[in-house]
C-alpha positions as YAML, in Angstrom:
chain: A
units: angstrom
residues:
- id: 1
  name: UNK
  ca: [54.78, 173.44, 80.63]
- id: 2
  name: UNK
  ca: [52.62, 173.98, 83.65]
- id: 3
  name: UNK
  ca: [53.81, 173.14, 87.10]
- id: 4
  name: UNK
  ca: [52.37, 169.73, 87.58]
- id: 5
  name: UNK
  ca: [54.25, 168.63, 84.93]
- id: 6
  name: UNK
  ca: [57.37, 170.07, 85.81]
- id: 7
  name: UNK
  ca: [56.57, 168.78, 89.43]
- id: 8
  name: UNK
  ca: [56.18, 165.12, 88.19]
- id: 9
  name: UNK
  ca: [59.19, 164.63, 85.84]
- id: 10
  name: UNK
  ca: [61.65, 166.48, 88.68]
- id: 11
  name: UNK
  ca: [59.92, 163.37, 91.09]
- id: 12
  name: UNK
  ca: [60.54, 161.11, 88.24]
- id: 13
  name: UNK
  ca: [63.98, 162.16, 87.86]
- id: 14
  name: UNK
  ca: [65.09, 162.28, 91.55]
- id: 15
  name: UNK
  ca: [63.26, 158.89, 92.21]
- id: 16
  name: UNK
  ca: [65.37, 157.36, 89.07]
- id: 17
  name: UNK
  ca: [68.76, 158.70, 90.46]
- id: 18
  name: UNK
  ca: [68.21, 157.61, 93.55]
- id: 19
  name: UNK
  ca: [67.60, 154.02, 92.15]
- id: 20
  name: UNK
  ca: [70.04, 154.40, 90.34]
- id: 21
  name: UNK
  ca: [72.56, 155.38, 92.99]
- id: 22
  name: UNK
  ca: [71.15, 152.50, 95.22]
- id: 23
  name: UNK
  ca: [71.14, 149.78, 92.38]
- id: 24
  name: UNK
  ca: [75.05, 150.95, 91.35]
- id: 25
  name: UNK
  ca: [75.93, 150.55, 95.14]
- id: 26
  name: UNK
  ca: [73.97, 147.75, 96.01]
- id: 27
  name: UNK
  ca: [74.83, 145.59, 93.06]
- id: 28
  name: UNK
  ca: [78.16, 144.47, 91.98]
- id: 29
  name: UNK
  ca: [77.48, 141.32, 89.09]
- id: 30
  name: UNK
  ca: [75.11, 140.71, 86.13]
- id: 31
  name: UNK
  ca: [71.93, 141.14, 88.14]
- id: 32
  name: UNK
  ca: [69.67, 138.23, 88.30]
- id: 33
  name: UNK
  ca: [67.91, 138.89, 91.70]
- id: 34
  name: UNK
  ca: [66.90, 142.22, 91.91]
- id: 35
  name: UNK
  ca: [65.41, 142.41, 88.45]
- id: 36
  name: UNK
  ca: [62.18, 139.62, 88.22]
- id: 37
  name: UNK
  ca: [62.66, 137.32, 85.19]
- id: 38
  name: UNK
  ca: [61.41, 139.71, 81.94]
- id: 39
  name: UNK
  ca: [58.12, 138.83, 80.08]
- id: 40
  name: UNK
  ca: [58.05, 137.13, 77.56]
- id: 41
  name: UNK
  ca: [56.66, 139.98, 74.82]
- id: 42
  name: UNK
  ca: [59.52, 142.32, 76.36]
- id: 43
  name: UNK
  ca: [62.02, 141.54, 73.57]
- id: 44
  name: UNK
  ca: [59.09, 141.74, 70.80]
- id: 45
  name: UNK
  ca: [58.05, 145.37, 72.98]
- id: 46
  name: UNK
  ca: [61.38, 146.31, 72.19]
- id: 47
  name: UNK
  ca: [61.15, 145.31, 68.59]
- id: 48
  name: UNK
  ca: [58.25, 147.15, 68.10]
- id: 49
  name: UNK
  ca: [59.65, 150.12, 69.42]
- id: 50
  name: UNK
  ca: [60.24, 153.43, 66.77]
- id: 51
  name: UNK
  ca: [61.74, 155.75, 68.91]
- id: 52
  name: UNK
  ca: [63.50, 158.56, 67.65]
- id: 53
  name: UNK
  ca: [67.32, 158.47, 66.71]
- id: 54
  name: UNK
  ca: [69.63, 161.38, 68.89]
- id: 55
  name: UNK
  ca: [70.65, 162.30, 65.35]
- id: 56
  name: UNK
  ca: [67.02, 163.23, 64.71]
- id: 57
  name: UNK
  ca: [65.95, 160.23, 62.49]
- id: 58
  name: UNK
  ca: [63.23, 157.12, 63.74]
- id: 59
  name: UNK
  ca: [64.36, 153.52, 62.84]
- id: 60
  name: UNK
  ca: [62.56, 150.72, 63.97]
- id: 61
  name: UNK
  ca: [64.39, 148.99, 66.87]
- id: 62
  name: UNK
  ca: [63.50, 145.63, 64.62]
- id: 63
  name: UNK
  ca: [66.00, 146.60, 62.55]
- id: 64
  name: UNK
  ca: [68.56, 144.66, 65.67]
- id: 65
  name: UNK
  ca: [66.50, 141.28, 65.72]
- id: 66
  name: UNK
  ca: [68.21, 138.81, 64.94]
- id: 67
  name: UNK
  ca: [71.83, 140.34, 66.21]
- id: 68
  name: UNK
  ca: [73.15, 140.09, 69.67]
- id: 69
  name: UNK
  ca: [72.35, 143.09, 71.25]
- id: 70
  name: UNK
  ca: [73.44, 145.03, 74.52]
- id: 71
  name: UNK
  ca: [70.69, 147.47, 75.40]
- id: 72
  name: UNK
  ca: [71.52, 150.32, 77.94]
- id: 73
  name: UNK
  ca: [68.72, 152.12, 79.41]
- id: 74
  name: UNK
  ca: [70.09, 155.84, 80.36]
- id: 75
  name: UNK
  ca: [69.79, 159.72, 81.41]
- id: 76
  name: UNK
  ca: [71.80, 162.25, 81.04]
- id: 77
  name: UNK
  ca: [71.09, 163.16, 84.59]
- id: 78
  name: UNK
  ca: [71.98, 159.74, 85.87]
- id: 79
  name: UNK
  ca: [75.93, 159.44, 87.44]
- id: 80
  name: UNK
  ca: [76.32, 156.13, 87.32]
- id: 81
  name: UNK
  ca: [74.97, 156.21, 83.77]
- id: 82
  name: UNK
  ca: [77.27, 158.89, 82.48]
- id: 83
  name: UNK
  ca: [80.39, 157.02, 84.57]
- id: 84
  name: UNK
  ca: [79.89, 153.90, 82.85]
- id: 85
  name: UNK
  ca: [79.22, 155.26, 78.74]
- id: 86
  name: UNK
  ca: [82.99, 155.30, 77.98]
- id: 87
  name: UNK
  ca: [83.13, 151.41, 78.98]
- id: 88
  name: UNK
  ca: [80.17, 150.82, 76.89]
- id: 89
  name: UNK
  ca: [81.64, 152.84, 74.09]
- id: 90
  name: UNK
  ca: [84.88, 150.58, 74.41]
- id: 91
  name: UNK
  ca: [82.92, 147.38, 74.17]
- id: 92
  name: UNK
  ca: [81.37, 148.41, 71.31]
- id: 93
  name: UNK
  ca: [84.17, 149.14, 69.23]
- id: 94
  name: UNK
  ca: [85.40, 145.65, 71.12]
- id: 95
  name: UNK
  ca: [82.75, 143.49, 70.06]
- id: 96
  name: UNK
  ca: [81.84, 144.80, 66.94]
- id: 97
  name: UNK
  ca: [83.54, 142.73, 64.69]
- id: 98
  name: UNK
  ca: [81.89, 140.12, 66.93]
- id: 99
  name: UNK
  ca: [78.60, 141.41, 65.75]
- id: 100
  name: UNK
  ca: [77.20, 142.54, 69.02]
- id: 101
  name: UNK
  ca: [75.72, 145.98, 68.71]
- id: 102
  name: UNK
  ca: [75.26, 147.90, 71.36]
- id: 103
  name: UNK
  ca: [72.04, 150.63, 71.86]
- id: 104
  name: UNK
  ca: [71.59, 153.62, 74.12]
- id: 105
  name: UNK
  ca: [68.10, 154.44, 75.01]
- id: 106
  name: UNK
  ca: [67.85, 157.83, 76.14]
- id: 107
  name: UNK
  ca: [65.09, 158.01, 79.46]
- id: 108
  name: UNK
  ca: [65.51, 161.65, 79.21]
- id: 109
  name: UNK
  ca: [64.22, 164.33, 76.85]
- id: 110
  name: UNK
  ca: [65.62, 165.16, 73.03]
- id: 111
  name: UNK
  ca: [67.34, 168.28, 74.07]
- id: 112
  name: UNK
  ca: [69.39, 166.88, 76.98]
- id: 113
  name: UNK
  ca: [70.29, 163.39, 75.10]
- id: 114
  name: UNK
  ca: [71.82, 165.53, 72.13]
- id: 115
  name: UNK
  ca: [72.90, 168.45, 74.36]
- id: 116
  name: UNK
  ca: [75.14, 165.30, 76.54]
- id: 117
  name: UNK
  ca: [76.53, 163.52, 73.39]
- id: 118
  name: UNK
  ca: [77.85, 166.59, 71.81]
- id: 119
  name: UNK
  ca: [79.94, 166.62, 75.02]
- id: 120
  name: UNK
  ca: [80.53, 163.14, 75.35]
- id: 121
  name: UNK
  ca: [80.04, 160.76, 71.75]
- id: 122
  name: UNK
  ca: [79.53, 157.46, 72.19]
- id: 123
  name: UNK
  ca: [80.32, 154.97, 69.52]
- id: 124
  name: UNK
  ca: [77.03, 153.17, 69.10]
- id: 125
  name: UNK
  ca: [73.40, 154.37, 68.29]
- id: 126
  name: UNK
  ca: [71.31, 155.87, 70.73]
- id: 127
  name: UNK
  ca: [67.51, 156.57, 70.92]
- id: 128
  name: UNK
  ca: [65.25, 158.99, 72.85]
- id: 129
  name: UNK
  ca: [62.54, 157.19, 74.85]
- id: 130
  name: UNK
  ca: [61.63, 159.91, 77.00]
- id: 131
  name: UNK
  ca: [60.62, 158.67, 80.50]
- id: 132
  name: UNK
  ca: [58.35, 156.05, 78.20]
- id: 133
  name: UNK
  ca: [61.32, 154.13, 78.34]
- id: 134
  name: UNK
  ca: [60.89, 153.38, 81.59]
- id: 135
  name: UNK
  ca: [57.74, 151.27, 81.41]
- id: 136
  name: UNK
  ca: [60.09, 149.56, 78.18]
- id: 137
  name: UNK
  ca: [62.91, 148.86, 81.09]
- id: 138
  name: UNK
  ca: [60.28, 147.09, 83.31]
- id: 139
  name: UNK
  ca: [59.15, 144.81, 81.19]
- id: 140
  name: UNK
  ca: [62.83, 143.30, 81.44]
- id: 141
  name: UNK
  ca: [62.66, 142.91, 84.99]
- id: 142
  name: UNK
  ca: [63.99, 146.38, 86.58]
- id: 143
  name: UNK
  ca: [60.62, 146.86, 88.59]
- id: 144
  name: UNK
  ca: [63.02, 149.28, 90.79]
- id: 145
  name: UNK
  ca: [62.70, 151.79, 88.39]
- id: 146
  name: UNK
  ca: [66.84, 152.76, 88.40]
- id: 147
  name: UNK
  ca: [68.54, 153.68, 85.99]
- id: 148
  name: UNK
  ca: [71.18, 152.81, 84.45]
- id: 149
  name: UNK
  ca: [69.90, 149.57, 83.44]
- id: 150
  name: UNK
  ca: [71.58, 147.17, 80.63]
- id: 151
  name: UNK
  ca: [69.91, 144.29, 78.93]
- id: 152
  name: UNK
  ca: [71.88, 141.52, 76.70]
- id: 153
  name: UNK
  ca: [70.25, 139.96, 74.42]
- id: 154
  name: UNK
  ca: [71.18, 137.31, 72.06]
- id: 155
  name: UNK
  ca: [70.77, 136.63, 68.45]
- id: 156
  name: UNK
  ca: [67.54, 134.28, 69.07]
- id: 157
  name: UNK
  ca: [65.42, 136.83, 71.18]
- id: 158
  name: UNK
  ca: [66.28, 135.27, 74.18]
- id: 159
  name: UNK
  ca: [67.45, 137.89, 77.34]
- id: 160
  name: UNK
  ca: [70.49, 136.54, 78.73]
- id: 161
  name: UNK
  ca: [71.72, 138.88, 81.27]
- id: 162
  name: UNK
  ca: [69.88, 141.97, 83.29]
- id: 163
  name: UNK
  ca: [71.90, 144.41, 84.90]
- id: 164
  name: UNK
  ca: [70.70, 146.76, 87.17]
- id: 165
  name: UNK
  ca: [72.90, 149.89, 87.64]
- id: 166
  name: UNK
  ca: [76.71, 150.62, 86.82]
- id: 167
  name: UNK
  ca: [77.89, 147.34, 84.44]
- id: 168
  name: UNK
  ca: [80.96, 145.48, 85.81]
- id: 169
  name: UNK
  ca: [83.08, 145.66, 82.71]
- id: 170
  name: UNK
  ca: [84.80, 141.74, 83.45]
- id: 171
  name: UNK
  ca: [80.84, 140.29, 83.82]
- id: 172
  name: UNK
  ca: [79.72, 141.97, 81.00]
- id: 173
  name: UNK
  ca: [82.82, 140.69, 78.83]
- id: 174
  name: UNK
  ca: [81.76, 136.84, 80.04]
- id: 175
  name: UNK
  ca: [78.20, 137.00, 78.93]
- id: 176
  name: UNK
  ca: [79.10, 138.69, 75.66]
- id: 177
  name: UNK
  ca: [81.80, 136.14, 74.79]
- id: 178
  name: UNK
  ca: [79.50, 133.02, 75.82]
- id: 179
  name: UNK
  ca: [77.48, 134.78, 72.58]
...
C-alpha cells in the first residue's frame, strides 16, 4: 500500500473516532437533530447493497426488506462502537422473536472486522463495508461522519429513528416496541 493511502485511511480513521467520541458525548437520545432527515433512496441504497458477510460469504442486504431492521454502522477501532456491541447483541436475542433483526456493518477492513469478532461474537450478522460504508451512513442523515451510527428501520421501508453515536439502551427499546 503506498503512503498516501495509508496517510488517508489513518485521517479517515482518526476523523471517524473523533466523531464518534463527540457524537457519543454530545448526544444522549434517538438523534433527530444532528443527523438531517435521510433521502429518500437511502433505504433502497441499502437494499441494493452486496457487501461481503464477516463469515466470508456476500448476501444481498435485500434479503432484510420487508423486516424491521436495526442497522449499526461500526469499526473495530471505534470505543464507543465496541462499548455498545454487547447491548446490541442483547437486543437481538431480545427482539428476535419479535422479528427485528439486527445488522452490523463493518466501516473497517475484512481483517480487523473478523480479527474483533473472534474476540468479541455478536449475535446478529455483520457485513464489511470498508470505509464505503460511510457514504451508505450519510445518506441516512449522519453528515458528521461519526461512527457508531444506528439506523431503525421498519417493516415498510420507512426510517424511524437515527442515532448518532453510543445507543441509549431504554430509547432504543421504545422505538423498537412502537414496531
Amino acid at each position: 500500500m503506498n503512503s498516501k493511502r495509508i496517510l488517508a485511511a489513518l485521517a479517515v480513521a482518526i476523523a471517524a473516532t473523533v466523531g464518534g467520541f463527540y457524537a457519543g458525548h454530545r448526544f444522549t437520545g434517538v438523534d433527530t437533530e444532528a443527523a438531517t432527515q435521510p433521502s429518500g433512496n437511502a433505504v433502497e441504497q441499502l437494499w441494493q447493497t452486496t457487501p461481503p458477510a464477516a463469515a466470508g460469504t456476500s448476501q444481498p442486504l435485500a434479503a432484510y426488506k420487508g423486516k424491521p431492521v436495526v442497522v449499526n454502522f461500526w469499526a473495530s477501532w471505534c470505543g464507543p462502537c465496541v462499548k455498545e456491541m454487547p447491548t446490541l447483541s442483547a437486543l437481538q436475542r431480545e427482539y428476535k422473536k419479535k422479528g427485528i433483526t439486527f445488522i452490523g456493518l463493518g466501516v473497517d477492513s475484512e481483517k480487523n472486522v473478523n480479527d474483533f469478532l473472534k474476540k468479541v461474537p455478536v449475535d446478529y450478522p455483520v457485513y464489511v463495508t470498508g470505509f464505503g460504508g460511510a457514504d451508505l451512513a450519510r445518506s441516512f442523515g449522519n453528515n458528521a461522519g461519526g461512527l457508531p451510527f444506528t439506523v431503525v428501520i421498519d417493516a415498510k421501508g420507512a426510517v424511524r429513528s437515527t442515532k448518532l453515536g453510543e445507543v441509549n439502551e431504554a430509547e432504543l427499546k421504545r422505538t423498537l416496541d412502537a414496531l
